[in-house]
C-alpha positions as CSV (number, residue, x, y, z in Angstrom):
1,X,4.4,-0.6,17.4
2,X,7.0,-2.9,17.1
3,X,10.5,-0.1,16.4
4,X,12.5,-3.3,14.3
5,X,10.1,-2.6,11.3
6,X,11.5,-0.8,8.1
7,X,10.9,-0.4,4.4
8,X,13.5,-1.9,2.0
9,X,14.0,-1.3,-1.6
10,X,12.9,-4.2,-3.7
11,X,16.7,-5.4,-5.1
12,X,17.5,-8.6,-7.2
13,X,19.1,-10.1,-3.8
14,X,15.8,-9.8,-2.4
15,X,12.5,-10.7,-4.9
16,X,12.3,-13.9,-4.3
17,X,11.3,-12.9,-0.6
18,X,9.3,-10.3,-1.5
19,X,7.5,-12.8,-3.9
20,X,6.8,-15.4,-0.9
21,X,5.0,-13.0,0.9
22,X,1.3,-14.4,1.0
23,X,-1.6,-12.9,2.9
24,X,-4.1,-14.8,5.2
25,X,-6.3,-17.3,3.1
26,X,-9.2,-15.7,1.8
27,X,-7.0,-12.2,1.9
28,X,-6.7,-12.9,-2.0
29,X,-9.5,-11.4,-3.3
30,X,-8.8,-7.8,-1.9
31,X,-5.4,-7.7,-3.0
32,X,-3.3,-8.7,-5.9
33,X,0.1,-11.1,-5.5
34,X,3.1,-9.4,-4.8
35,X,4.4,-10.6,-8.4
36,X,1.8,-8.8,-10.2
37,X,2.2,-5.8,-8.3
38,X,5.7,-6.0,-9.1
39,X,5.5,-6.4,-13.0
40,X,3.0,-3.3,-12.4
41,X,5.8,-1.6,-10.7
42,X,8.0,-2.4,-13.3
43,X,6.4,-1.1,-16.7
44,X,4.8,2.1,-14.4
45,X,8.7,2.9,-12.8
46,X,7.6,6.3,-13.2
47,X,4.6,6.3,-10.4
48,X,5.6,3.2,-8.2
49,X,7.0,2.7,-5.2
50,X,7.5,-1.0,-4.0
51,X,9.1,-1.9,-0.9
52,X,9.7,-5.1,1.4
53,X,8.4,-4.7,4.5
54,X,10.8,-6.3,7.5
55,X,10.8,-7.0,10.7
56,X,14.4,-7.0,12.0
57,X,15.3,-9.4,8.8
58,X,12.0,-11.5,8.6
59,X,9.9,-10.3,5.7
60,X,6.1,-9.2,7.1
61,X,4.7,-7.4,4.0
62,X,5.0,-6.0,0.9
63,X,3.6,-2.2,0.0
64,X,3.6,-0.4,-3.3
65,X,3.0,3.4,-3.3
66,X,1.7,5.4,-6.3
67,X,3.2,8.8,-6.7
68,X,2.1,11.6,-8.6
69,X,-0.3,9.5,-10.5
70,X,-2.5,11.2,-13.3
71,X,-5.7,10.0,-11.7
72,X,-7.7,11.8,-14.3
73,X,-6.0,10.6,-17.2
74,X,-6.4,14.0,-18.2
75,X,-3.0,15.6,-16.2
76,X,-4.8,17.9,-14.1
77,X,-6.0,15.5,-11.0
78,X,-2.4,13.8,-9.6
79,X,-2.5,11.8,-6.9
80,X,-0.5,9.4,-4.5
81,X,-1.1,7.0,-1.8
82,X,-1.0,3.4,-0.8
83,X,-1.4,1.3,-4.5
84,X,-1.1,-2.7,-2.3
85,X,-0.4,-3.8,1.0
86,X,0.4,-7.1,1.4
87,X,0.8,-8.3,5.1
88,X,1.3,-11.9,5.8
89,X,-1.2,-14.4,7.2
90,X,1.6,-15.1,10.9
91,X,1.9,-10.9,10.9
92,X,-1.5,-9.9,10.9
93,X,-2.7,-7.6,14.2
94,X,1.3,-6.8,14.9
95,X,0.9,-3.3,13.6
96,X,2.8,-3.9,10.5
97,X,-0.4,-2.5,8.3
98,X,0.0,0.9,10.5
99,X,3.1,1.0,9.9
100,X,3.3,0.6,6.1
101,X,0.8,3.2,6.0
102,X,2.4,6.0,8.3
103,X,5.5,5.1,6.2
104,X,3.9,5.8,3.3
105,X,2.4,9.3,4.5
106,X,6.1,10.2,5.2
107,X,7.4,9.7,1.8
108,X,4.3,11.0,0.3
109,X,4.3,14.2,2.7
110,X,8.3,13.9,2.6
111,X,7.6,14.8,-1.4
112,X,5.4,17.6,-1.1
113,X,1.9,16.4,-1.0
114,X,-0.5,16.7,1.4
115,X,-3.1,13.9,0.9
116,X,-2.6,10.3,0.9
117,X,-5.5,8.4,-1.1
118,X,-6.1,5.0,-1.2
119,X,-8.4,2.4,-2.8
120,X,-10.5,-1.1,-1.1
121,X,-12.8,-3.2,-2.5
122,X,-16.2,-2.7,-0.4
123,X,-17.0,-6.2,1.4
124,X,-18.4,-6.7,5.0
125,X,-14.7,-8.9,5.3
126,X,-12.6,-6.2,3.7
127,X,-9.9,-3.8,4.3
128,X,-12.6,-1.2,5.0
129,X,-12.7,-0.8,8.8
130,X,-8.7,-0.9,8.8
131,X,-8.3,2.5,6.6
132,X,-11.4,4.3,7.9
133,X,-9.7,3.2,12.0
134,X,-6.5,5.2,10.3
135,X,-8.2,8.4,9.8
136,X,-9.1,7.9,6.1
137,X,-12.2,9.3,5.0
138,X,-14.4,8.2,2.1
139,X,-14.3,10.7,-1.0
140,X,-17.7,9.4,-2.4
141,X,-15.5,8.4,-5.9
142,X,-14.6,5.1,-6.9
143,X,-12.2,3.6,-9.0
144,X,-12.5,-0.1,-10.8
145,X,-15.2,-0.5,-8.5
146,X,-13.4,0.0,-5.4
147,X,-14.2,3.1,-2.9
148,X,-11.3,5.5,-2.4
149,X,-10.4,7.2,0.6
150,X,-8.2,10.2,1.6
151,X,-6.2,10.9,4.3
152,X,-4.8,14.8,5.2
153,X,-1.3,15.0,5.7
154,X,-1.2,18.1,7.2
């Protein structure tokens, strides 16, 4: 894995990049625009965790974390994991989607949980194989319609 990758805060100096990062065409429909996801971040500041992903100082991604989410709506069921992972289209198959989720796991296990979840749209061209290759492992729930999986931290 490539060691000049690391997670930066998003800042005012830096939105604009953060904004530009697109994924591969036809990437769209499994994952919302990094705007979105930041006006998301922005009225839930409690739960989210949004960070630009770069490599040395070239931007490669975008992640957003959910922390200590009331998944039930009912505050007995908190969760957090990986929320959006935006990787773009040149660095695709550079490990840079490993490496947003192992970071991540750290700042979720780093916090004192001990399961990362996540959530993918099923589709035979979706994120699906990537997450299950990581060592997540379906739950059987679903959420909006997408399958969630779990990883153990421990």
């Amino acid at each position: 894995m490539n060691e000049s990758l690391r997670l930066v805060p998003i800042t005012p100096a830096n939105v604009e990049t953060a904004i530009a990062v697109k994924v591969r065409p036809g990437q769209e429909r499994f994952v919302s625009p990094v705007a979105k996801s930041l006006a998301e971040a922005y009225v839930q500041r409690q739960v989210a965790w949004p960070r630009l992903i770069l490599d040395g100082d070239r931007p490669v991604g975008f992640l957003m974390a959910f922390i200590d989410i009331d998944w039930d709506g009912k505050g007995v069921d908190f969760r957090s994991g990986l929320w959006r992972l935006n990787v773009t289209a040149e660095a695709q198959g550079q490990g840079v989607g490993r490496f947003a989720v192992r970071a991540v796991a750290a700042e979720i296990k780093r916090r004192g949980a001990t399961r990362m979840y996540v959530t993918w749209e099923p589709a035979e061209d979706g994120p699906e194989g990537f997450y299950l290759k990581l060592g997540f492992q379906l739950t059987g729930e679903e959420s909006g319609g997408q399958r969630v999986g779990v990883l153990d931290l421990i």
